[in-house]
N, C-alpha and C positions, 0 to 999 in steps of 0.2 A: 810054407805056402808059396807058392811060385805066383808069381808077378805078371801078367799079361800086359804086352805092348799096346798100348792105347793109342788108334789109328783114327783122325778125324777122317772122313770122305767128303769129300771137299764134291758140292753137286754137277752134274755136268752139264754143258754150256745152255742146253735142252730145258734143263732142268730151271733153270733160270729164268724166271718171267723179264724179257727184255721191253721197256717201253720207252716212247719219249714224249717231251714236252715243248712248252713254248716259255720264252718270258717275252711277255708282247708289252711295248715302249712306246712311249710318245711323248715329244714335250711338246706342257702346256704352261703358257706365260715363264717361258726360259727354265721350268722345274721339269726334271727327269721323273715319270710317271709308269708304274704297271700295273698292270692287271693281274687281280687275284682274285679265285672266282670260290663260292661256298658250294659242296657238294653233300646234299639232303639224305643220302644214303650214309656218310662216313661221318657229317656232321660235320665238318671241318672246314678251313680256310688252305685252299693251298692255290698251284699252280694246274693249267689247262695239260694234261696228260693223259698219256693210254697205251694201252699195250701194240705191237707191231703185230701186223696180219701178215700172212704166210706170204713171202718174194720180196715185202715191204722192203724197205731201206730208213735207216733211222731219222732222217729228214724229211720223207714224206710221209712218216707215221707225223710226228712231232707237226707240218701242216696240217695234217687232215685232223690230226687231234686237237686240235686249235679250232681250228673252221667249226668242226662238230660241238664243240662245247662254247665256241663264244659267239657263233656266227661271222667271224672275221677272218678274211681271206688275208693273209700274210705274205711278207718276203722275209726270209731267211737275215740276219746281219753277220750271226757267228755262234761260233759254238762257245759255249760258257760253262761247260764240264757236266758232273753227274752226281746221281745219289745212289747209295745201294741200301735198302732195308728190306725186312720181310714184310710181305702182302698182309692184310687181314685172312690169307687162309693158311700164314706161314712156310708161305715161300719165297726165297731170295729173288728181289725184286732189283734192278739196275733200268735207272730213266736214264737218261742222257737228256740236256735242254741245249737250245739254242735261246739266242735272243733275237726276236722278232719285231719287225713294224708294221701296223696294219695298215690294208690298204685299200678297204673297203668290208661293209658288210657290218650288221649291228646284232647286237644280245635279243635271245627271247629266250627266257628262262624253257630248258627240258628238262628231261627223266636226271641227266646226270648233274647238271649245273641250274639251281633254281635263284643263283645273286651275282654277277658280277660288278667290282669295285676299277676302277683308276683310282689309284691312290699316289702318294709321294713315296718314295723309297724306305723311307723313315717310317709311316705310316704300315705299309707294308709290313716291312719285318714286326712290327708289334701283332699286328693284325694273325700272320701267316700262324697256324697250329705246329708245324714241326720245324726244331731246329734246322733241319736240313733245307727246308724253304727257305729260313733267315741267314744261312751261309750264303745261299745263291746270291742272294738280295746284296750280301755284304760284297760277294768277286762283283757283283755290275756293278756297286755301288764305286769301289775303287779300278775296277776297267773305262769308265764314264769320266773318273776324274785325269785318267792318264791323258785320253783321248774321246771328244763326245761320240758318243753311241749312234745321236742321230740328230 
């Protein structure tokens, strides 16, 4: 019986749901604090995220994705890397986050986000539903201790 070469196809770049997000910071009484918000459709605790609309740029997906789910108008601080998994409809999904400071503008629960927390970093990663939250949580958590955030 002859043996066929087994070829993964790896998706193309198209094919790829691209989105980004925020880690939005604040300290409050000298403690480094973020926002993780509960989204009623997934059931989950994660981070403020969304997919890039067509000409977007990854930095202003990642504000406008923030603005839309927390109410909070943001400044960029830095980039803080990515996650890649598949979507709930099983598509390769790649977010990219920045970490962010807000700078006005307050929560009212919508469609996509009906809780948001400030919590302690610590807090946080307990809280957060997917490992990939809680790595994020861990590069600020020792990016903060090299040099403060904010």
């Amino acid at each position: 019986m002859a043996r066929r070469a087994m070829t993964a196809e790896l998706p193309s770049p198209t094919e790829i749901v691209q989105a980004a997000g925020g880690l939005v910071v604040r300290r409050h009484n000298g403690l480094l604090q973020i926002v993780v918000v509960h989204r009623p459709v997934q059931l989950d605790w994660s981070f403020p995220k969304g997919k890039l609309e067509t000409g977007e740029t990854f930095e202003l997906a990642a504000l406008r994705e923030v603005r839309e789910e927390t109410g909070m108008t943001c400044r960029l601080l830095r980039f803080v890397g990515h996650t890649e998994y598949l979507d709930r409809k099983g598509r390769p999904k790649a977010v990219a986050y920045w970490i962010m400071a807000a700078e006005s503008g307050f929560f009212t629960p919508n469609e996509e986000v009906d809780e948001l927390l400030w919590l302690s970093l610590e807090s946080a990663g307990r809280l957060l539903s997917y490992s990939r939250d809680q790595e994020l949580v861990a590069v600020l958590s020792a990016a903060d201790q090299v040099e403060p955030l904010i």
